[in-house]
TILUM-624857 format. One record per residue (C-alpha): residue number from 1; residue in three letters; x, y, z. Coordinates in Angstrom, 1 decimal, padded with zeros to 4 digits. Example, Ala and Ser with C-alpha at 12.3 -4.5 7.8 and 13.67 -1.06 7.14 Angstrom:
<rs>
<r pos="1" code="ALA" x="012.3" y="-004.5" z="007.8"/>
<r pos="2" code="SER" x="013.7" y="-001.1" z="007.1"/>
</rs>
This chain:
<rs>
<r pos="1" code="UNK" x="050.2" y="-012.4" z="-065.7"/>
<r pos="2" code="UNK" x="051.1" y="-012.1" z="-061.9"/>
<r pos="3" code="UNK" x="051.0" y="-008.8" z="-059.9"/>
<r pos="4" code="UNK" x="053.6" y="-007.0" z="-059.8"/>
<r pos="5" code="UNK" x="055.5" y="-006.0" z="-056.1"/>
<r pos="6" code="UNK" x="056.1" y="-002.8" z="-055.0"/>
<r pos="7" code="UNK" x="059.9" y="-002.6" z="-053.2"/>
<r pos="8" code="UNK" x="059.1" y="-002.1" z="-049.2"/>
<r pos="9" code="UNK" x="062.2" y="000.2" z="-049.6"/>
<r pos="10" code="UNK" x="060.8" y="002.4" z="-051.9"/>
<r pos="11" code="UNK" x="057.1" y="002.5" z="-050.0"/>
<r pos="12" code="UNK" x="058.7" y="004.2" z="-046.9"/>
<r pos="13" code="UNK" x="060.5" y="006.6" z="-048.6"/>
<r pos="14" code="UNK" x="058.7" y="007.7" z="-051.4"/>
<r pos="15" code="UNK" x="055.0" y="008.9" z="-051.8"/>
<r pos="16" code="UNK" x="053.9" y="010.4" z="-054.7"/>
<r pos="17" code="UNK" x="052.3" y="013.9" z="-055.7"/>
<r pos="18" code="UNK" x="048.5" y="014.5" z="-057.2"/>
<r pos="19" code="UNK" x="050.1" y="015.2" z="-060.1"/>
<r pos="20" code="UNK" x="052.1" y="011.9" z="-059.9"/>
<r pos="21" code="UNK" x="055.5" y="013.8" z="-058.8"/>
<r pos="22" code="UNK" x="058.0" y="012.0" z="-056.3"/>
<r pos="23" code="UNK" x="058.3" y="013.3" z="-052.3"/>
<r pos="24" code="UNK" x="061.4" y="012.6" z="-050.6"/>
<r pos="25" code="UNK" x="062.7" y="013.7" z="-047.6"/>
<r pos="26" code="UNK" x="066.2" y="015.3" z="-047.5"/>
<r pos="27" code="UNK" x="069.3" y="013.4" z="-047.2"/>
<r pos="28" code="UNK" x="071.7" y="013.9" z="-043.5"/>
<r pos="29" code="UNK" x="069.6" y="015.0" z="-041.2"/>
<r pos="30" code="UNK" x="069.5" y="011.5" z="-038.8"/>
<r pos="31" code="UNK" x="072.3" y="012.0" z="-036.6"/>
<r pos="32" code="UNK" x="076.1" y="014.3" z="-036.5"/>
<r pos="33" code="UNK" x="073.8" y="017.2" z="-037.0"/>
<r pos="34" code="UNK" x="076.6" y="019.4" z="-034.6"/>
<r pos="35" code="UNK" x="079.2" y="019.2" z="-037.6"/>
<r pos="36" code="UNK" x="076.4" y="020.4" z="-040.3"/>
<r pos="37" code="UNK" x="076.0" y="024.1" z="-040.8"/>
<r pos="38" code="UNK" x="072.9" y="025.5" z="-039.7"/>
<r pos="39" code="UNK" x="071.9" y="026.6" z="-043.4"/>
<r pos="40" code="UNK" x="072.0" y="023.1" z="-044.1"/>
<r pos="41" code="UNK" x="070.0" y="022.1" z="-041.4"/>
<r pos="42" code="UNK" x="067.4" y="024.8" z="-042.0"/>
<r pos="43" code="UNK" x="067.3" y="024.3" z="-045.8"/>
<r pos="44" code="UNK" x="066.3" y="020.4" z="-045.1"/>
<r pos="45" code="UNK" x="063.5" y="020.7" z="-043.5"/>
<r pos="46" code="UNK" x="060.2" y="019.0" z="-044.8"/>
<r pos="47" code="UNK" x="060.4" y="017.1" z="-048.3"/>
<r pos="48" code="UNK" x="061.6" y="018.3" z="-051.5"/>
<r pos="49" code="UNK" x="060.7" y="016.7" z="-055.2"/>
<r pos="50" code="UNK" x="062.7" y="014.5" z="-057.1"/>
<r pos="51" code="UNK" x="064.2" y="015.3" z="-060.5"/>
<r pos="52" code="UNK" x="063.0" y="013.8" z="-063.6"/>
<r pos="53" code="UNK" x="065.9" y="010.8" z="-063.8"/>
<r pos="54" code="UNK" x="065.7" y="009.5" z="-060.5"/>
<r pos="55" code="UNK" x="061.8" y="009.5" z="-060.3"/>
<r pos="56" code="UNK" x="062.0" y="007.5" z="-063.2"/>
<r pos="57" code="UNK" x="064.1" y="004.8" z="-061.3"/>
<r pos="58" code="UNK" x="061.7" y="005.1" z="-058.3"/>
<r pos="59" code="UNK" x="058.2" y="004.9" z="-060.2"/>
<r pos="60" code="UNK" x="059.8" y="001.1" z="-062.0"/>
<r pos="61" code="UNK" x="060.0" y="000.3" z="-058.3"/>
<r pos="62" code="UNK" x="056.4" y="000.9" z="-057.6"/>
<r pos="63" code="UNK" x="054.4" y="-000.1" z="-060.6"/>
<r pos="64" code="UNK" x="050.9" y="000.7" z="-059.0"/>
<r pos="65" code="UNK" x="051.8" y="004.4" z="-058.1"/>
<r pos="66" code="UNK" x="050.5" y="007.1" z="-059.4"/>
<r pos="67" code="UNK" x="051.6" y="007.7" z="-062.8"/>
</rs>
């Protein structure tokens, strides 16, 4: 059986945890940052974890990731 390929999407966006958890940066903070709040702003800062569901999408998209 052939190899499987990881999505080059999913590569740049996504890294995953020790404990085989999905990192993601936060959404809305590339550009129009004057018309969000500065909560907002503060609060996205750095990466946050994905939930269960979607990080069960993302690991089918890279199949040699860290389970």
């Amino acid at each position: 059986m052939p190899k499987m390929k990881t999505k080059s999407s999913v590569k740049k966006r996504f890294r995953t945890t020790g404990t085989g958890k999905i990192i993601v940066g936060y959404a809305g903070k590339r550009h129009m940052l004057r018309r969000r709040s500065k909560t907002m702003k503060r609060n996205a800062r750095g990466t946050q974890v994905l939930c269960a569901s979607d990080a069960k999408i993302i690991r089918s998209f890279m199949p040699y990731g860290r389970k």
